[in-house]
C-alpha positions as CSV (number, residue, x, y, z in Angstrom):
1,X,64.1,-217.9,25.6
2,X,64.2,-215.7,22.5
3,X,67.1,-218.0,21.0
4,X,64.2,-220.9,21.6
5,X,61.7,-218.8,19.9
6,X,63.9,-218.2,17.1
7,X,65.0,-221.7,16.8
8,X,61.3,-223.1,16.5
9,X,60.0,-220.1,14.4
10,X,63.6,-221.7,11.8
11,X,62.2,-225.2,12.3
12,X,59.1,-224.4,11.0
13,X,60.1,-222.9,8.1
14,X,62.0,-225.5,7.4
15,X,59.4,-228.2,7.5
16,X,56.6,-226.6,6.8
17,X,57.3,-223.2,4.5
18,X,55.4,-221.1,7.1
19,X,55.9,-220.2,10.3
20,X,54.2,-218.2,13.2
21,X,55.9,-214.5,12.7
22,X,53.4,-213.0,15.8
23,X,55.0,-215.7,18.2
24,X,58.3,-214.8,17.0
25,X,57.9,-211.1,17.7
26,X,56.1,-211.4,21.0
27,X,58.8,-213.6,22.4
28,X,61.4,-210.7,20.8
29,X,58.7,-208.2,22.8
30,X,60.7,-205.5,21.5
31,X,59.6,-203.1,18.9
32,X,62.8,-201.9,17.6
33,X,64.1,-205.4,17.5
34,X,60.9,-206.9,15.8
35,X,61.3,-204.5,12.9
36,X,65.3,-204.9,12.5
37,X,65.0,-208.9,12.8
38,X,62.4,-209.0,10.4
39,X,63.6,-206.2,7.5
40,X,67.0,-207.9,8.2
41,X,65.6,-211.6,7.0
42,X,63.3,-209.8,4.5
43,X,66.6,-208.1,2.9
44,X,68.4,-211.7,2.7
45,X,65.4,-213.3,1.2
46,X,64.8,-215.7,3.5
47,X,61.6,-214.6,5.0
48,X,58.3,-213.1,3.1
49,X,55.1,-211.9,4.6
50,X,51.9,-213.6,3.4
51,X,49.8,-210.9,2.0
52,X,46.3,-212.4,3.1
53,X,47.8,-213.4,6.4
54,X,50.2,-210.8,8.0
55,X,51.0,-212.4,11.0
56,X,52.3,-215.8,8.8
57,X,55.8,-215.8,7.4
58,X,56.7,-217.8,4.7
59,X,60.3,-219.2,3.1
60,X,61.3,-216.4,1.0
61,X,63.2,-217.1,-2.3
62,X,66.5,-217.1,-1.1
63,X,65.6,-219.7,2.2
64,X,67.7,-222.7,2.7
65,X,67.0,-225.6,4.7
66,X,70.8,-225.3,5.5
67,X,70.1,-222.6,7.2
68,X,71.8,-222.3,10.4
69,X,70.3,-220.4,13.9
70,X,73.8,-218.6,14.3
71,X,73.4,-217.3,10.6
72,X,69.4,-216.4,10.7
73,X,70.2,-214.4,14.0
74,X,72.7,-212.6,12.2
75,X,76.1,-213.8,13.1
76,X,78.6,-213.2,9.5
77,X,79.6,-216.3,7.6
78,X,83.0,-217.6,8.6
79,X,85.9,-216.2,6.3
80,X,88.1,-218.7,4.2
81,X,91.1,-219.2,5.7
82,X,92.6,-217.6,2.8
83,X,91.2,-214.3,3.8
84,X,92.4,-214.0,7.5
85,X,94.7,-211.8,8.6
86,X,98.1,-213.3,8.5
87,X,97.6,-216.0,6.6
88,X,100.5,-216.6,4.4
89,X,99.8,-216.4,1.1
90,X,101.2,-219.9,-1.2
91,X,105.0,-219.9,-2.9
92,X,105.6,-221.9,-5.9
93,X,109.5,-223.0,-4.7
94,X,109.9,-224.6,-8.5
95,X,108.6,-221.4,-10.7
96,X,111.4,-219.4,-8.2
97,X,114.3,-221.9,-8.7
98,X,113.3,-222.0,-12.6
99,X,113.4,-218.2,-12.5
100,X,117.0,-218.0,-10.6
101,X,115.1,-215.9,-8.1
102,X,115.4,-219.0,-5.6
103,X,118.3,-219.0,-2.9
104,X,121.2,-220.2,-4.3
């Protein structure tokens, strides 16, 4: 239900710029939460208040209408595969040969 809430509160950003942030929050029906979910998509810029209308959100400066559900509720960005653990890093056989450093 809340992952519903939060999808359609998304969807309406998306389409429209605006979206209802009191039916967000009262589907959350948590205090705590309310305030975390909405400071943490005020920090990323995706989410502003309206100042003549505090219970309307609007896309903040840094929204994109590539925005993902997984990524809105918080979930981290996928590392490169470059940056995993374990991942070997690239040889140049060539430059080692060339340098004598190469089996021989």
């Amino acid at each position: 239900m809340r992952a519903a809430a939060v999808e359609d509160f998304l969807a309406a950003l998306k389409a429209h710029g605006s979206a209802d942030l009191n039916g967000v929050m009262a589907t959350l029906n948590d205090a705590g939460l309310c305030r975390e979910t909405l400071e943490h998509w005020k920090e990323k810029g995706w989410v502003s208040v309206a100042r003549a209308m505090p219970l309307v959100a609007l896309r903040g400066e840094r929204f994109s209408r590539d925005l993902t559900l997984r990524r809105f509720c918080g979930e981290p960005e996928a590392e490169p595969a470059e940056d995993l653990p374990g991942a070997a890093p690239e040889t140049n056989m060539e430059t080692e040969e060339q340098d004598g450093h190469g089996d021989s």
